[in-house]
C-alpha positions, 0 to 999 in steps of 0.5 A: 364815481368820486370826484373832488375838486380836479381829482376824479376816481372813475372808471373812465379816470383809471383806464386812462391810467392804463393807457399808458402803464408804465411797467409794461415799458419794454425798457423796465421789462428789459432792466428786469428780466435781462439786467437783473434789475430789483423790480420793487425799487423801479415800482415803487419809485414810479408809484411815488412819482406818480402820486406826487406830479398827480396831487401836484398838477393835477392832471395827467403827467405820466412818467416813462423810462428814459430811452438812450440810457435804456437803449446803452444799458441794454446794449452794453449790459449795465449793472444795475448801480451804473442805472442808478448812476446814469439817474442820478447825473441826469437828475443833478444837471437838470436841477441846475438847468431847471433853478438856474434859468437856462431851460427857460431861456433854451424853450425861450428861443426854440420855435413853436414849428421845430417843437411840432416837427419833433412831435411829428417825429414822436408820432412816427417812432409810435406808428412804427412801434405800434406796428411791429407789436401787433404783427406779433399776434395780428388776430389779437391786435386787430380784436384789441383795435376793435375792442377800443373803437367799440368801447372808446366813449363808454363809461361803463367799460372803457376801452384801456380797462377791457384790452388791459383786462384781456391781457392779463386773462391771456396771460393766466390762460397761457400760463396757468402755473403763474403763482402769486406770491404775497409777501413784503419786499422793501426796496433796494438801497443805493449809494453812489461809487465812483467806480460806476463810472464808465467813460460811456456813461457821461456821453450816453447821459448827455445824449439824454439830455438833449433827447430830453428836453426836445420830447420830455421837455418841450413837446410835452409841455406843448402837448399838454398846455394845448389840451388843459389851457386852464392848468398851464405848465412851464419847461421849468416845471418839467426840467425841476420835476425830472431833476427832483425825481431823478436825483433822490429815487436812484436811492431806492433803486429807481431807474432814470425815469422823464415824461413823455408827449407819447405817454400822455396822449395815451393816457388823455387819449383813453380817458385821464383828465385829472389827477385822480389817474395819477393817484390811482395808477400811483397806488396800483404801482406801490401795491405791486412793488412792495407786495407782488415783487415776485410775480411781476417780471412773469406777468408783465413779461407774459403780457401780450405785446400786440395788445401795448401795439394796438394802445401805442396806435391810438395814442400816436394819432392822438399825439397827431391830431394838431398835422390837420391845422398845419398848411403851407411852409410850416406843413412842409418845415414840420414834416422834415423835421418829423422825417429827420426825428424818426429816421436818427433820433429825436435829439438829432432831429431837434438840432437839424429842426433848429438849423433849418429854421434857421436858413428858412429864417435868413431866406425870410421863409421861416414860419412861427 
């Protein structure tokens, strides 16, 4: 183990990056194998972001792909340049909300209990998501559970190293004319054209945002600030990080990319605690994308789901853990919230949460 100050290379650290490994994202795996996506832009741009917020804030702030642009460009069959697009529009307008105040303001005004109702909802999405994978391959969900029940404290061979190991050993069995290929590959380089721009397009990037800022923005900042009180972060930082990321990565092929309460709670939850997970998960990411571009969409595509199942369910109770404090009126308030989230969106959730709190709040009911 090597540890500098607030950066720590252990095995520990690096199994908390894998708690929640970015490529395996069915989004980037589906902007790969169906929309035909360069896979070294998408790496390479995660790695780079990675490494920056890790040397930056270090501590773990992972990065995910965003899930409304992901969900219309799968649906719809987006070119790969109306991705890149999509990232760059979302990334301007929160650097103009970021800079000018206005997401300090909105995080300003939004009660602590429709954040919690939203991470409620987080945790539902999770569940569900988690559930469906490992009905994939029951057998190997339950022995992946198992697998990181046994080995969730020890340092010698932490649990997201020996499931992630699994995976990838399943993945050569089951395919063993898997050939890796070697070889440079520069990325992509993407001017914007007008001609990219869909009349669904400005519509699915506003739907974003709103879903942005109540998950990426406000649950995670919550998530975070509750687990490293000492490292505090600020809905501006957020906002400006995903506006800084968004708007020049497209350039290299990076896809809209925005942080996530889930993502991080897996990743605390198998074992990152500094930046030194950023970092090591940032350098594995830039690795595969320059030099094993080939390669990637095969593994990663083969890579067995009900593994990512059984990681999703650990990371939602993590991301739970705060429900067991909540009694009375808030329990109540936040579990609605929670149920609205999971059965529309987190978007929807968050404005029917800021209603309701509203109308307990003119009754003299509202809770904090």
């Amino acid at each position: 183990m090597v540890r500098v100050k607030d950066f720590e290379f252990s095995l520990r650290e690096f199994a908390g990056s894998l708690g929640d490994f970015g490529p395996l994202n069915p989004f980037i795996l589906g902007y790969i194998a169906i929309l035909g996506v360069n896979p070294t832009g998408i790496f390479l741009a995660m790695g780079l972001t990675n490494i920056a917020l890790g040397i930056a804030y270090r501590l773990p702030l992972p990065v995910e792909a965003k899930k409304a642009i992901g969900v219309a460009a799968l649906s719809e069959k987006w070119k790969p340049s109306q991705i890149y697009l999509s990232g760059v529009l979302t990334g301007v307008a929160w650097i103009v909300l970021g800079f000018s105040g206005f997401v300090k303001k909105l995080a300003g005004r939004t009660p602590l209990i429709v954040v919690r109702g939203i991470q409620l909802g987080l945790v539902f999405i999770l569940l569900k998501e988690a559930v469906m994978l490992m009905q994939m391959d029951i057998l190997l969900a339950l022995t992946s559970v198992i697998l990181i029940i046994l080995l969730m404290k020890n340092r010698y061979l932490p649990s997201a190293l020996a499931v992630f190991g699994l995976g990838l050993a399943l993945v050569f069995i089951s395919n063993p004319d898997i050939d890796l290929r070697i070889g440079f590959h520069p990325p992509p380089i993407y001017i914007p054209n007008i001609r990219d721009l869909s009349l669904n397009l400005p519509i699915v990037v506003f739907a974003q945002l709103v879903l942005t800022f109540s998950n990426a923005i406000m649950a995670t900042c919550l998530a975070v600030n509750e687990r490293f009180p000492g490292k505090r972060i600020s809905e501006e930082n957020l906002a400006i990080n995903m506006g800084l990321m968004n708007t020049f990565l497209p350039f290299i092929g990076g896809i809209p990319m925005c942080h996530g309460a889930g993502g991080f709670a897996s990743q605390y939850f198998f074992g990152a605690r500094t930046g030194g997970a950023m970092l090591m998960e940032g350098v594995c990411e830039i690795f595969l994308a320059l030099f094993l571009a080939d390669s990637i969409a095969i593994i990663f595509g083969a890579f067995p789901l009900s593994i990512i199942g059984a990681m999703l369910l650990f990371a939602s109770l993590e991301l739970g853990k705060f429900l067991v404090k909540l009694r009375g009126l808030g329990l109540i308030e936040t579990v609605i919230i929670g149920i609205i989230s999971f059965l529309t969106n987190l978007a929807v959730g968050f404005i029917a949460g800021l209603v309701l709190h509203w109308i307990l709040k003119k009754a003299g009911k509202a809770s904090v």
